[in-house]
N, C-alpha and C positions, 0 to 999 in steps of 0.2 A: 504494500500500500504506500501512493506516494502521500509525504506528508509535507507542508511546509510552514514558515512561521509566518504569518500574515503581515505582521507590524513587520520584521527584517526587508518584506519587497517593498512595502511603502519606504522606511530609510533608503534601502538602494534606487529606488525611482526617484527619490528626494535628491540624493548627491550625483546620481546620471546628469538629472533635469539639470543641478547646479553644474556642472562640470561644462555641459553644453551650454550653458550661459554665460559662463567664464569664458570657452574659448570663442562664443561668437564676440563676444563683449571685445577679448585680444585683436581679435579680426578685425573690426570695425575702430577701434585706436590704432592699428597700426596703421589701417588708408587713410584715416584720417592724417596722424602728425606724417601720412608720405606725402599727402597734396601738399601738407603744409610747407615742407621742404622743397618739397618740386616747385611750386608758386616763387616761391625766394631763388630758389635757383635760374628760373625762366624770368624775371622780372629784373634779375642781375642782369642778365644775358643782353635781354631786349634794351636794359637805361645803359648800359658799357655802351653798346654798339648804335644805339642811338645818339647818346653823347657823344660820341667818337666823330660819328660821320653826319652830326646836323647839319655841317655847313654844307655839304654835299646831297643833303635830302631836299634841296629846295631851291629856285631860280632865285636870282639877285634881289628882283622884289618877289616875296613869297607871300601867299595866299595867305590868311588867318596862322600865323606866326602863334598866336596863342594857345594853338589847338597842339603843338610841340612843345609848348614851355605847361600845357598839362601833364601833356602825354608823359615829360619828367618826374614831374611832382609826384602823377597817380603812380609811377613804377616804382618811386624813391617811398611813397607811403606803404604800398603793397609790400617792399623789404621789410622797413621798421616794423608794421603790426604783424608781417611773417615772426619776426623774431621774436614779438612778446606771446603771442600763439608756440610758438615752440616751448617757451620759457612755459608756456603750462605744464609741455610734456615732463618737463624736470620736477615743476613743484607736484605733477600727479603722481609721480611716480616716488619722491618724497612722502609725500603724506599718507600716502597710500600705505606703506609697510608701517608706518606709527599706528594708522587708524585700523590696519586688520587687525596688529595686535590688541590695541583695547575693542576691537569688535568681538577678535577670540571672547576677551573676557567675559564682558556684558551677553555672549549670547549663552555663557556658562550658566548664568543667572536662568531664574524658572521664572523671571518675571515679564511677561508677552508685552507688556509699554516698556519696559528698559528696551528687552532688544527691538523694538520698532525704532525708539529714538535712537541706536545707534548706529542703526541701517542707515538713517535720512542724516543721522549728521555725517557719515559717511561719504555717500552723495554727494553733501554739499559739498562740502569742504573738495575733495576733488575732481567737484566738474563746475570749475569757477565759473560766473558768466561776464567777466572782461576778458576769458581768455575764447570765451566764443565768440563774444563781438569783436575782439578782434582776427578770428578766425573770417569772418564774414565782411570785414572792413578788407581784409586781403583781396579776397574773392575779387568785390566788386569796386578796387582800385584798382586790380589789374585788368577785369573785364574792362573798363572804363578808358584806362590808360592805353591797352592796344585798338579798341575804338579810336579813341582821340589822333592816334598813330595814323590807323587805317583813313578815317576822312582828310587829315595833312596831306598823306600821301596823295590820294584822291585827289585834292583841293589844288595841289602844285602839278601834279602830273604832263 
């Protein structure tokens, strides 16, 4: 007769389920901090070679001049708030090994609002939201910046 312990598959379907949430979780911060780097990488690239060869992107008198001296600005901001977005990846992974260990603790505890409150303080603490804004300030200073680029080009052609 097969026999088995009821509560033990509940626990093993409990730490499966967590185990798979942990590594989608790893999954989904590592695309994340790769865009983030690839963005600063690509955003170097495009402000060097932009910088380099402005004077050559454009006839003696050039069309909306302005739309270049964006297209700077937005690449040179898309860098800096790439880096302070990065600088999350360091304090996440800081806080992170502090906070599991007193999560250990608190979820030792048999008391169901201690360990909720230390899930969410958890959370917060490392999924800041200046380092997502500035995640999204990236974004859309580079999408902006290779616009601004793109219509220049355009504009002089």
């Amino acid at each position: 007769m097969l026999q088995f312990d009821l509560d033990e598959n509940i626990e093993l379907g409990k730490t499966q389920t967590s185990k798979e949430f942990a590594e989608a979780h790893i999954r989904a911060q590592n695309t994340y901090y790769s865009l983030v780097r690839n963005l600063i990488v690509w955003a170097t690239v495009a402000l060097t070679l932009t910088a380099g060869f402005a004077d050559k992107l454009h006839k003696p008198h050039p069309a909306c001049p302005w739309l270049l001296q964006a297209c700077l600005g937005l690449l040179a901001l898309t860098i800096l708030s790439g880096v302070v977005a990065s600088y999350g990846e360091v304090r996440l992974h800081e806080l992170t090994v502090g906070m599991l260990f007193q999560k250990y603790q608190d979820l030792q505890s048999k008391d169901r609002k201690s360990q909720c409150a230390t899930l969410k303080r958890v959370y917060v603490i490392t999924n800041s939201k200046w380092f997502s804004f500035s995640f999204h300030i990236e974004i859309w200073s580079f999408a902006l910046g290779l616009l601004a680029l793109s219509i220049f080009a355009i504009a002089n052609f």
